[in-house]
DOGU-566518 format. One line per 10 residues: number of its first residue (from 1); their letters; for each residue z negated, x negated, y negated of N, C-alpha, C. Coordinates in steps of 0.2 Angstrom, whole numbers, plus 5000, padded with zeros to 4 digits. Layout:
# DOGU-566518
NUM = a = Z/X/Y/Z/X/Y/Z/X/Y  ...
//
This chain:
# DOGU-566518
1 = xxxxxxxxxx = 5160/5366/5073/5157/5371/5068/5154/5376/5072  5151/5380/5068/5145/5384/5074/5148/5394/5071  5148/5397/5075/5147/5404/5075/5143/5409/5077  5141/5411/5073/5133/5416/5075/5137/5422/5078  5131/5423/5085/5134/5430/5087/5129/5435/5086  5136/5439/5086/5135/5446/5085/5128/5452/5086  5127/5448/5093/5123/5453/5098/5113/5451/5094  5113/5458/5089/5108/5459/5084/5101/5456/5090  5099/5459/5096/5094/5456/5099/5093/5449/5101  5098/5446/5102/5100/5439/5104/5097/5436/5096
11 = xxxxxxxxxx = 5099/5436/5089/5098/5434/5085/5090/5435/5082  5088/5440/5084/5080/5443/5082/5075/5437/5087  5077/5436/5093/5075/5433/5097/5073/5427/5096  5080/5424/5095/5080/5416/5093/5076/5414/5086  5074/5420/5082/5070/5418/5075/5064/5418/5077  5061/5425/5082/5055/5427/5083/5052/5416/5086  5059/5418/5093/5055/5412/5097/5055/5405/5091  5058/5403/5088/5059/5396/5081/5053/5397/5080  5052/5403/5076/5045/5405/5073/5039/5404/5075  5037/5405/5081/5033/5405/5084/5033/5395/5088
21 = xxxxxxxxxx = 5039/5395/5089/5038/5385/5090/5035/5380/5083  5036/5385/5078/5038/5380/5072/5027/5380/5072  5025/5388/5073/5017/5387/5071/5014/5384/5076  5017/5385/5082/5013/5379/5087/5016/5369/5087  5020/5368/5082/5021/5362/5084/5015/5359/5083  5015/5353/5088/5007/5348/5090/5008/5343/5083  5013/5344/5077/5012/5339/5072/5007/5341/5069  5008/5349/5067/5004/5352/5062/4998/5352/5062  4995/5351/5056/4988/5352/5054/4989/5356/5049  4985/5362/5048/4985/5367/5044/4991/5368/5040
31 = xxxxxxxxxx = 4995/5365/5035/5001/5368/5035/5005/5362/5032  5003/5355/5036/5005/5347/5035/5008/5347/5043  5012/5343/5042/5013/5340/5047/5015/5334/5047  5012/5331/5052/5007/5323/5052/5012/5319/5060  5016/5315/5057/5021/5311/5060/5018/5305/5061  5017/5303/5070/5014/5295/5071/5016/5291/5069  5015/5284/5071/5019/5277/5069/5021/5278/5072  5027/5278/5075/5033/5278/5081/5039/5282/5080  5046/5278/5084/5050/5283/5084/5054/5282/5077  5057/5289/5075/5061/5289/5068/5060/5296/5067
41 = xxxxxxxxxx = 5062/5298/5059/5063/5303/5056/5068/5303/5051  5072/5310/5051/5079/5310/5046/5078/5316/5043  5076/5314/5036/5075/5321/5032/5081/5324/5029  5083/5328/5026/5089/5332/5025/5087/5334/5017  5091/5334/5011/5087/5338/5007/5090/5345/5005  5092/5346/5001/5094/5354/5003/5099/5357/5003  5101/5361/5006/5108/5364/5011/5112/5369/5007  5109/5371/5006/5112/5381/5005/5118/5382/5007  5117/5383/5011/5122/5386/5017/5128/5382/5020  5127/5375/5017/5133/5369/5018/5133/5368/5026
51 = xxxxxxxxxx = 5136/5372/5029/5137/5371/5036/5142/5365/5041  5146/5362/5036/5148/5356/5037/5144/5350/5037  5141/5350/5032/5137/5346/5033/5131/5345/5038  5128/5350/5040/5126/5351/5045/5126/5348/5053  5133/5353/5053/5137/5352/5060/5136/5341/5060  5138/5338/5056/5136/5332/5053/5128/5327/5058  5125/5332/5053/5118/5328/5055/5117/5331/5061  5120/5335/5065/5117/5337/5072/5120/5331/5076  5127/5331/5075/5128/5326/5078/5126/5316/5076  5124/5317/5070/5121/5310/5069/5115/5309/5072
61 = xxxxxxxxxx = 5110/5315/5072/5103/5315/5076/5105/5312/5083  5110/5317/5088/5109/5316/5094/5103/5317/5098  5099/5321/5095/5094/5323/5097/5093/5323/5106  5097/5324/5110/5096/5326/5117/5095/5317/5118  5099/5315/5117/5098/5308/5119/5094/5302/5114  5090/5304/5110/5084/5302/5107/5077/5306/5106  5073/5305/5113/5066/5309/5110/5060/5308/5107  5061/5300/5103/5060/5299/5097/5061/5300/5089  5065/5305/5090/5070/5305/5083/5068/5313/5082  5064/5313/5074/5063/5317/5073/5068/5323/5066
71 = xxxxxxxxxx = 5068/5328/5064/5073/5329/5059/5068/5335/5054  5068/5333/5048/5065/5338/5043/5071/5342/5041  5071/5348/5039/5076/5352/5034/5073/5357/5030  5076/5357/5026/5075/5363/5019/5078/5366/5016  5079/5371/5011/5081/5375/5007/5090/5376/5013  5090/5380/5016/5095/5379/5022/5101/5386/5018  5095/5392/5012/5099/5397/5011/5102/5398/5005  5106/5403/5004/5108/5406/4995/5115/5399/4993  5119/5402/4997/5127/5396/4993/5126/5398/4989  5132/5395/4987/5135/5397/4981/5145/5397/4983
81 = xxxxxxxxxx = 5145/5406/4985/5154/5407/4986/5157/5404/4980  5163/5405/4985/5169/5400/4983/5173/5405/4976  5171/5411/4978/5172/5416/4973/5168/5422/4970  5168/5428/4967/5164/5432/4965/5165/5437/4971  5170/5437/4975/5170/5443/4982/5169/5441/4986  5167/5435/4986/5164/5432/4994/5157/5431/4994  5156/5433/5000/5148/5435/5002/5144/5429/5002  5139/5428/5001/5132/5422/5005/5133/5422/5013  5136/5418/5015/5134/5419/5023/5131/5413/5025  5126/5409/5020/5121/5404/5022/5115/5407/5028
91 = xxxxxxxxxx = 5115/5414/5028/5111/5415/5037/5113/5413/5044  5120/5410/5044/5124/5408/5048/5122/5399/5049  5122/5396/5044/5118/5391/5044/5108/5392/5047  5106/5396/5044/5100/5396/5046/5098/5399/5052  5102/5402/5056/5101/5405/5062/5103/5398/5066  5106/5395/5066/5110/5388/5068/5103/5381/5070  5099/5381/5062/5094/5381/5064/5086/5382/5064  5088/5389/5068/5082/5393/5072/5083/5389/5079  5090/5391/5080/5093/5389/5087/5090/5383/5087  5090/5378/5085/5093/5371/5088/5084/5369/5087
101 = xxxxxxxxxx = 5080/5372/5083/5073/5373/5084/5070/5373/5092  5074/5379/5094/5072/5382/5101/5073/5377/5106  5080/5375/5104/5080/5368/5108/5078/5362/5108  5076/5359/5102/5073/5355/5102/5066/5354/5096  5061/5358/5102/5054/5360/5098/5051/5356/5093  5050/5349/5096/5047/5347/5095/5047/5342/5092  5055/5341/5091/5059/5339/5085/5063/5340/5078  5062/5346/5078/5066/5351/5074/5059/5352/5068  5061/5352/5063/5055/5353/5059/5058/5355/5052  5053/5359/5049/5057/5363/5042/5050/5362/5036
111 = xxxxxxxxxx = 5052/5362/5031/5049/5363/5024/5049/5369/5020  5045/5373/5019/5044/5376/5013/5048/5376/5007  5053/5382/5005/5056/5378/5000/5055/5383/4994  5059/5382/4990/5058/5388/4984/5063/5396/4986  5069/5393/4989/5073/5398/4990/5071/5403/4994  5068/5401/5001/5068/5403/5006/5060/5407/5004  5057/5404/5001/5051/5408/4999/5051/5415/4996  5056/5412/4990/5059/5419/4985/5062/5423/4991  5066/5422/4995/5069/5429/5001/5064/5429/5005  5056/5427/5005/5051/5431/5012/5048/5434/5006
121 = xxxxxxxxxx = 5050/5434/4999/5044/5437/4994/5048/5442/4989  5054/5441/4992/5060/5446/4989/5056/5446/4979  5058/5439/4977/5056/5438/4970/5063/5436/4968  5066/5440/4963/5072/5440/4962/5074/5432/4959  5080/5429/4961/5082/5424/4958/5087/5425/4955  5091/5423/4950/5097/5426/4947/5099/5421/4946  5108/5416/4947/5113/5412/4950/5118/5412/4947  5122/5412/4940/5129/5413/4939/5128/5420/4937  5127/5427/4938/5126/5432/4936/5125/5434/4943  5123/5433/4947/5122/5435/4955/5115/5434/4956
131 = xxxxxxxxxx = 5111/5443/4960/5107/5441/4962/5108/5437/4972  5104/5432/4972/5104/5427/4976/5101/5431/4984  5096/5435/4983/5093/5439/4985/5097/5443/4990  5099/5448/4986/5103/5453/4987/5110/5452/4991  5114/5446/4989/5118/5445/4990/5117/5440/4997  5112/5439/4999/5109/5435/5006/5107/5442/5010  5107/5447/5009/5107/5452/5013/5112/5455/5014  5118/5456/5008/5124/5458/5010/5127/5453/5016  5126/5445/5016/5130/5444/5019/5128/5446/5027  5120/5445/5028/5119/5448/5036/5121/5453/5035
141 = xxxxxxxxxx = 5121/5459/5032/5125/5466/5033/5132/5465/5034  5135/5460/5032/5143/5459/5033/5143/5455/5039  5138/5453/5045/5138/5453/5050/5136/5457/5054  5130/5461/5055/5127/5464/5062/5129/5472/5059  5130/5473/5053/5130/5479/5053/5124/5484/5048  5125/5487/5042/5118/5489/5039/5113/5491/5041  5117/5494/5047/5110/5497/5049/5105/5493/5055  5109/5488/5057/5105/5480/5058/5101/5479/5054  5104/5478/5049/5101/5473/5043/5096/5471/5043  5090/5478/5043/5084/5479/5042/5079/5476/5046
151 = xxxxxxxxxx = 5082/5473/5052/5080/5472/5058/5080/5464/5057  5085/5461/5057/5087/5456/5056/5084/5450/5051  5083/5455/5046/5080/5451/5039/5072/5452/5039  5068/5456/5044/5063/5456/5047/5061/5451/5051  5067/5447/5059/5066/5442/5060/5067/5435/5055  5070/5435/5050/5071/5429/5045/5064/5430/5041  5061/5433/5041/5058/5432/5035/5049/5429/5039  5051/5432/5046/5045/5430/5050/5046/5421/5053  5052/5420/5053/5055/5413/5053/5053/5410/5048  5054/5410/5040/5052/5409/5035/5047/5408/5033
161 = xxxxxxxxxx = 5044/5412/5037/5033/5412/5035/5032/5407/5038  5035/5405/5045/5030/5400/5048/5034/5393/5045  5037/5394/5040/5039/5385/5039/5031/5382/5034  5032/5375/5038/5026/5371/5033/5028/5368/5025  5022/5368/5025/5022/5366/5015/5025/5358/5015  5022/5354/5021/5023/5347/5017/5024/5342/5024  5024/5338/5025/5026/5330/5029/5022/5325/5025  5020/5321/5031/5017/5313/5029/5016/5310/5037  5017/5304/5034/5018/5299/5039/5012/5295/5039  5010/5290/5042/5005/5283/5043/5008/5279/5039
171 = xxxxxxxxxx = 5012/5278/5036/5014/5272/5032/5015/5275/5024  5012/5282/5023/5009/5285/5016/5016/5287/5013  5021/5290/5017/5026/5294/5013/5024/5302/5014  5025/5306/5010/5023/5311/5008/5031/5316/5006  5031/5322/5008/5038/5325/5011/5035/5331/5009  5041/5336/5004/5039/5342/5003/5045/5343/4996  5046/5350/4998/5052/5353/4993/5053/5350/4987  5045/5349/4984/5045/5348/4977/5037/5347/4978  5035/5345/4970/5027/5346/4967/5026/5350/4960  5019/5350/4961/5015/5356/4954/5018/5350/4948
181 = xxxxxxxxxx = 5023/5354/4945/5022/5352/4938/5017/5353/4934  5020/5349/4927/5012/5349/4922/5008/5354/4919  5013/5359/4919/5010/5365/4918/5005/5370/4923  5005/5368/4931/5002/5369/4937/4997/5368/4940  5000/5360/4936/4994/5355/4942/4987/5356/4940  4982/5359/4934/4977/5359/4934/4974/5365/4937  4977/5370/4942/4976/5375/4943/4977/5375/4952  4981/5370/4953/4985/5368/4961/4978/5365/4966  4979/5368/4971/4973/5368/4976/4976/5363/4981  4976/5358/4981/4980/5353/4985/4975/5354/4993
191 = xxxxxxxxxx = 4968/5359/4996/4967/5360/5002/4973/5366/5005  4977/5370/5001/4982/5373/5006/4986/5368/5010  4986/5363/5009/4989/5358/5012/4988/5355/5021  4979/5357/5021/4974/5356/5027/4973/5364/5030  4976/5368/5028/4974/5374/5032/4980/5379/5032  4980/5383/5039/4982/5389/5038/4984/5393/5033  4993/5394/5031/4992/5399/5026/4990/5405/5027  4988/5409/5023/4988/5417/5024/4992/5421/5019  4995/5427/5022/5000/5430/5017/5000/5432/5011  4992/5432/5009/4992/5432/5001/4993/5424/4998
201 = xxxxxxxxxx = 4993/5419/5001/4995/5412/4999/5003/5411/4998  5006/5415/5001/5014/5418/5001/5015/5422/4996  5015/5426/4996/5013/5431/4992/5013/5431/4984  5007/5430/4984/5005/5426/4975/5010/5421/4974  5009/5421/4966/5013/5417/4962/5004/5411/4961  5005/5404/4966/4999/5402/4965/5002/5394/4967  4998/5392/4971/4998/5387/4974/5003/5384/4978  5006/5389/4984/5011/5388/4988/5018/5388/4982  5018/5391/4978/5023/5391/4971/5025/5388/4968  5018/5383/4963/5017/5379/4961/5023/5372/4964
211 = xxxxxxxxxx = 5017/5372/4972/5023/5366/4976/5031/5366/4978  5033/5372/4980/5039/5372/4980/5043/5373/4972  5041/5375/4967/5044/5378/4961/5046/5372/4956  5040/5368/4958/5039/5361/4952/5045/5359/4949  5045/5358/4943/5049/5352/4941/5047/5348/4934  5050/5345/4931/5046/5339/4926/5040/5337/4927  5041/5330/4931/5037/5328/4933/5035/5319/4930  5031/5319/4925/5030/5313/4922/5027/5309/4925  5028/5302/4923/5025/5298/4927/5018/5297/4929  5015/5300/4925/5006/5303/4924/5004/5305/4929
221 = xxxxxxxxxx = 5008/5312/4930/5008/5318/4934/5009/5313/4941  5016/5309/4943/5016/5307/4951/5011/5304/4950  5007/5299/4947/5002/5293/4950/4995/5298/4950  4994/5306/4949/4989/5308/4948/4990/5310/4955  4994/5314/4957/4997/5317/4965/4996/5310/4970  5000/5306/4967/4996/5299/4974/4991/5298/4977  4987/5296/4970/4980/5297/4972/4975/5303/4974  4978/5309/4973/4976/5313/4980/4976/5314/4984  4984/5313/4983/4986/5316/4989/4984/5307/4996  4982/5302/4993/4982/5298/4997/4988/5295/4999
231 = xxxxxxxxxx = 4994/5295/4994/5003/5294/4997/5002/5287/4991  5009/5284/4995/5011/5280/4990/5019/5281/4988  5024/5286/4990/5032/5289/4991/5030/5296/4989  5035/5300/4986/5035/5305/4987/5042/5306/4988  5044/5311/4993/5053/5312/4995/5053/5320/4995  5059/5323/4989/5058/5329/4989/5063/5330/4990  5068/5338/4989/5072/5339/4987/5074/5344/4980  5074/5351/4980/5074/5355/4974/5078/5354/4968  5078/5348/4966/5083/5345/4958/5089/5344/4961  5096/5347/4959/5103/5345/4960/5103/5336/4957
241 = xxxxxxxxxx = 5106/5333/4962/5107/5327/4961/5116/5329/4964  5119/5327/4956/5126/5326/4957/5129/5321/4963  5125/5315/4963/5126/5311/4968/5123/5310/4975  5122/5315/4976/5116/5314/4980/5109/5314/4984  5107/5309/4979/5100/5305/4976/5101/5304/4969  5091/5304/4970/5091/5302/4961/5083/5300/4962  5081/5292/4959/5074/5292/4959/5074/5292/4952  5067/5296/4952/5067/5302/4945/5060/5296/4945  5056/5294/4947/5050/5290/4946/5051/5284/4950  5046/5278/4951/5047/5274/4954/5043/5276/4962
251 = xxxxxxxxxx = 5041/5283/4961/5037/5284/4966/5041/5290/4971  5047/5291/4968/5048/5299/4968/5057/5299/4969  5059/5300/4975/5064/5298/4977/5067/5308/4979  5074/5311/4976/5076/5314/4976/5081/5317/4980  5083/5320/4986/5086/5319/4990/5090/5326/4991  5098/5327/4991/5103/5331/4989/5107/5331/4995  5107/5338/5000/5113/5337/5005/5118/5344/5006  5118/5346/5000/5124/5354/5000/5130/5355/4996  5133/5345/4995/5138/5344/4992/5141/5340/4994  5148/5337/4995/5153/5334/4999/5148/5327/4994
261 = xxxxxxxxxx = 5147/5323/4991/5142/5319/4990/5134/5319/4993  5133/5321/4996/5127/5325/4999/5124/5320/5003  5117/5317/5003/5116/5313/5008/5110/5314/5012  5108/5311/5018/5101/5312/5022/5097/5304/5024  5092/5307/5021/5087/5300/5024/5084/5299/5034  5086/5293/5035/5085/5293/5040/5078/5285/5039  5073/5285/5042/5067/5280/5042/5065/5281/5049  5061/5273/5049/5058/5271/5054/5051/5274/5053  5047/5276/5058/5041/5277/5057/5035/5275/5058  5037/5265/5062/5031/5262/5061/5034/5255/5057
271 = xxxxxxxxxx = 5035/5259/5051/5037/5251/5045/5035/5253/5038  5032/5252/5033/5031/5251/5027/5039/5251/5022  5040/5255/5018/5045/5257/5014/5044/5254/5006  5045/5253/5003/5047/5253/4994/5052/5257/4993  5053/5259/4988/5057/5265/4986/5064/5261/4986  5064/5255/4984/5072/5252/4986/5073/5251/4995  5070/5251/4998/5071/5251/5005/5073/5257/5005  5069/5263/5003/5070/5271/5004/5078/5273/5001  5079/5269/4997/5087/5270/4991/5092/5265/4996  5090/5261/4999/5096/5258/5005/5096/5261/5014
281 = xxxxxxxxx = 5092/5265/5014/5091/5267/5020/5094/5276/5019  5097/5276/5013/5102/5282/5012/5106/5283/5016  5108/5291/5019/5114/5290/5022/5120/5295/5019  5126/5294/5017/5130/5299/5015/5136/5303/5022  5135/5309/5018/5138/5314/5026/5142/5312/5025  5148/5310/5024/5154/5309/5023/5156/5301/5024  5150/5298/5026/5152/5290/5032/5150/5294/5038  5148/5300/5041/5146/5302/5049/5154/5306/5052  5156/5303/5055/5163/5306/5059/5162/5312/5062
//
């Protein structure tokens, strides 16, 4: 299991440097990043703050002794404590991996998520009767101290800014928190995909929202998204899957990793997939020793 330390400069550091790795990685293309035919990838889907699971996929990667093996993550922030007096300390996980960023540049890779958007845009979410928000700053304050705080959540949110929108591969799987539902999608600019965001892109309730936000998505809606987007897969995370996974489409494969059921995709990346190869190439945290 892993412990964040204390030493406020040491942690600003390690967001700043992540940050700054995540915009220069050589996958990215505008705010996609574009995986060869080669090697492998193991997407994760969303965490909030599940640090067991975690500790988990670090060592299922092996990263040091595979430098073909790549790993997506998302939605990393905002548990949900075990009670009403216990703090959010999902930062603890997401410093963990800034860290493991730094160490492994150029394999470490993140997504845009809803959560993490809403804490760089401080747009409130409300959770049980909890602001999610709020209660993700108290827990960094119940580590470095408040009058850290401000210092600390200034490097998180510059970590946050630089995560990309989407993933795609050469064999036409497409990778991204969620998509524009129906209500959206005729208003979604699918070139923020090819370019640099800017912080009015962040900012607004628009496009970058749209994609991270979505939900009900009819079968209509995936095969209009395919053919734009040029995919034949789409792998999200965002929808609570009690088990897991859930293919909610024949095209559209739902991936869940911040519950003792919780599982991560692990694929080749010069081989062709069907969505039933993508549902047996599942892994559950709880077969990883």
């Amino acid at each position: 299991m892993f412990d964040i330390p204390n030493d406020v400069d040491m942690v600003v550091d390690v967001y700043r440097r992540a940050a700054e790795e995540n915009r220069s990685d050589p996958l990215l293309r505008g705010s996609t990043l574009h995986f060869p035919n080669y090697g492998q990838l193991v997407l994760n889907g969303d965490m909030h703050g599940n640090i067991r699971n975690f500790d988990k996929l670090v060592r299922f990667c092996m990263l040091g002794g595979t430098p073909g093996r790549h790993v997506i993550l998302q939605e990393l922030i905002h548990e949900e404590p075990g009670s009403p007096d216990l703090p959010d300390m999902s930062h603890v996980l997401l410093y963990e991996t800034a860290h493991w960023k730094c160490a492994f540049p150029e394999q470490v890779h993140f997504l845009q998520s809803n959560h993490e958007l809403a804490q760089l845009t401080d747009q409130e979410i409300t959770k049980n009767g909890r602001s999610v928000i709020r209660d993700f700053e108290e827990g960094v304050a119940r580590t470095f101290g408040r009058n850290h705080m401000p210092q600390v959540i200034e490097a998180i949110k510059d970590f946050i800014s630089s995560f990309p929108l989407a993933a795609r591969t050469v064999n036409k799987l497409f990778f991204s928190h969620s998509l524009p539902a129906s209500d959206t999608i005729d208003t979604f600019d699918p070139t923020i995909l090819d370019r640099e965001l800017t912080v009015d892109d962040l900012m607004q309730i628009g496009s970058v929202y749209a994609l991270v936000w979505g939900r009900r998505h009819p079968p209509e809606l995936i095969e209009e998204l395919a053919r734009t987007l040029q995919v034949e897969l789409f792998i999200c995370g965002h929808q609570p899957q009690e088990m897991g996974f859930g293919v909610l489409h024949p095209r559209l494969l739902i991936v869940a990793s911040d519950h003792s059921h919780g599982t991560f995709l692990p694929i080749n990346l010069n081989r062709k997939y069907t969505m039933d190869d993508l549902v047996r190439s599942l892994r559950k945290y709880v077969s990883v020793e």
